[in-house]
Every structure is written in C-alpha cells, then in structure tokens.
C-alpha positions as CSV (number, residue, x, y, z in Angstrom):
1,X,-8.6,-18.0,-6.6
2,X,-7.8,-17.1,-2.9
3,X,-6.3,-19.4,-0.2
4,X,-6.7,-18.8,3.3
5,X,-3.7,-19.2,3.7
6,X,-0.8,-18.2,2.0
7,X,-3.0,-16.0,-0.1
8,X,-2.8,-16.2,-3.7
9,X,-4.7,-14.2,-5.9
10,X,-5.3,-14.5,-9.4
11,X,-5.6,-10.9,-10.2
12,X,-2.0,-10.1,-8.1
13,X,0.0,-13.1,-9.1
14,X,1.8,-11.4,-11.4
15,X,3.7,-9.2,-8.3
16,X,5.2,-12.3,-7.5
17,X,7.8,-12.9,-9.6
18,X,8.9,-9.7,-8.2
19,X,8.4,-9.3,-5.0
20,X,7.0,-11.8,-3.1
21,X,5.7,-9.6,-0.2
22,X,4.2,-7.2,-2.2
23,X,2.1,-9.9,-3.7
24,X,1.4,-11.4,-0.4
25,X,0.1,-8.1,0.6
26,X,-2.2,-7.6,-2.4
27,X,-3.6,-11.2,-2.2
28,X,-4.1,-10.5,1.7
29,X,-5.8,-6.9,1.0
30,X,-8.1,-8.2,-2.4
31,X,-9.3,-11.6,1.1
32,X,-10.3,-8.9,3.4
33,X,-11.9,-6.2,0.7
34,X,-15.8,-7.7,1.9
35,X,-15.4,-8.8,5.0
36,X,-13.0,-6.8,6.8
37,X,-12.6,-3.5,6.0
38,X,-10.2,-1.8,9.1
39,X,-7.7,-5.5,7.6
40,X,-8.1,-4.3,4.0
41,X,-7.1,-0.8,4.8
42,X,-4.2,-1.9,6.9
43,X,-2.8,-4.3,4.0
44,X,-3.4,-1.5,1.5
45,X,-1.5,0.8,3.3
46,X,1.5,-1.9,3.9
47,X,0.9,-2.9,0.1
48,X,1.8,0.9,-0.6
49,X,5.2,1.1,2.0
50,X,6.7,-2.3,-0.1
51,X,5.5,-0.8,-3.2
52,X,7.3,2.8,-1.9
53,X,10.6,0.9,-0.8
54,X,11.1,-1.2,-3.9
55,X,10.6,1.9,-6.1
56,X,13.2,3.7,-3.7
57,X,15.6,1.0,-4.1
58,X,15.2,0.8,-8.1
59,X,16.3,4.4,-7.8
60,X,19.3,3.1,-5.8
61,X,18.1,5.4,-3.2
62,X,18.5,3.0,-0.1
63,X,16.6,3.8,3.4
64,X,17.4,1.8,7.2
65,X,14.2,0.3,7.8
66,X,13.4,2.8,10.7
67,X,13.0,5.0,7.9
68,X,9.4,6.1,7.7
69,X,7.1,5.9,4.8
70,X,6.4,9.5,5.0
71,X,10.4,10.2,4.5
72,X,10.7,7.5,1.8
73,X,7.8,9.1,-0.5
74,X,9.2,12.9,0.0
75,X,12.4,11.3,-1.0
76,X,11.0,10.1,-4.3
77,X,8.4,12.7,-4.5
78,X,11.7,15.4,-4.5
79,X,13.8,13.5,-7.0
80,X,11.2,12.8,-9.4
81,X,10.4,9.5,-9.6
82,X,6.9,9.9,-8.3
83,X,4.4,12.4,-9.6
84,X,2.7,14.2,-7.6
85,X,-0.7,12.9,-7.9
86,X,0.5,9.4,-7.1
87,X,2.1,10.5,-4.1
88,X,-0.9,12.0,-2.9
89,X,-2.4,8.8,-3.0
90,X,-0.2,7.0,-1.2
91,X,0.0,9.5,1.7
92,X,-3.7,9.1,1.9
93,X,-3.7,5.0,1.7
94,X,-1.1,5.3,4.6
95,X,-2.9,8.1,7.0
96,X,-6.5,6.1,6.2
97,X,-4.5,2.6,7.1
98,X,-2.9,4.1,9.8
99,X,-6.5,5.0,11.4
100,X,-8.1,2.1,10.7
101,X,-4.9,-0.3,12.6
102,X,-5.2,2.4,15.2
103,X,-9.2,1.2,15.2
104,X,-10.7,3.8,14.3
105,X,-14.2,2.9,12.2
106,X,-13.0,2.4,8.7
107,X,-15.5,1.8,5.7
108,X,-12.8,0.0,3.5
109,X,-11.9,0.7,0.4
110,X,-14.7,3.1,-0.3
111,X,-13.0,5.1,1.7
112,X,-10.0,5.9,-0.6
113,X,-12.0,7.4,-3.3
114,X,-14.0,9.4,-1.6
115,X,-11.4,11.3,0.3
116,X,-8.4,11.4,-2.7
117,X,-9.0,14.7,-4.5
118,X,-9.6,14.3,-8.8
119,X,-7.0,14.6,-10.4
C-alpha cells in the first residue's frame, strides 16, 4: 500500500521502527520503480548513503556529514564490516544515482543488475 504522500510501503515498513528515513526512502524508491526511473535511481542511491551511515554509526565509527559516501563505505569496507561484494554494490547504486540526478538517461532499476558484476 503506497501513499503519495508520506509514502508507506508495505514491503519497507519494517525499516521504520528503525530508521525512519531509511524507510521513507525505500517507500519513495519502491513509488517511482514504474514510472520514474532517473527518481527511483536517485532514492536508491540515497536509500544506500542512510543505509551506509547507520551501519557506520553501529560501528561507533562517526563521520561530519560533509563526509562523503565514498569515504564512509572505504571506511567500513577497510575495517570489516562490509564485504566486499556488498560494497561494490553500493558504489555502483551511488555512481548510477549520481548520473541519473545529474540527468543523464537512466533505465531504472534494470540498470543495477546489468552493470553489477556476479558474484
């Protein structure tokens, strides 16, 4: 069930009695998968930063917001936290959200698969 907005979703409700944010973000990203694919990337790859930061704080690592995402994920990548395959993914969910808010032609989601090398 999706509200317009506000958006709630079902399928990400459960984020919320963690993070609020993050399950604002998911709700926002699962409202644009069909109809707006450069939106869905974008919220995917802010959906990733939260997720990124809150796993960064769990670790009591703590960043100033100006921090970037790229810095935050070596971070965890280097103490251990974060295998390597999942940090690959997120670099890639951040450089395809990146283009797509810069406006370059995104396909969505079917981009992420596609470009993500098997693991």
């Amino acid at each position: 069930m999706l509200k317009s907005m506000g958006v709630q979703s079902t399928n990400f409700e459960f984020l919320r009695a963690s993070d609020e944010r993050l399950a604002r973000l998911a709700g926002d990203a699962e409202r644009y998968f069909a109809s707006d694919a450069s939106a869905d990337l974008v919220k995917l790859r802010a959906m990733g930063e939260r997720m990124v930061r809150l796993v960064a704080a769990h670790q009591a690592l703590s960043f100033n917001l100006d921090v970037s995402f790229d810095d935050v994920l070596r971070a965890l990548r280097s103490r251990g936290p974060l295998p390597q395959r999942v940090s690959e993914i997120l670099y890639h969910v951040k450089r395809v959200g990146n283009a797509a808010d810069d406006g370059a032609s995104a396909e969505g989601p079917r981009t992420l698969p596609r470009h993500i090398p098997a693991g």
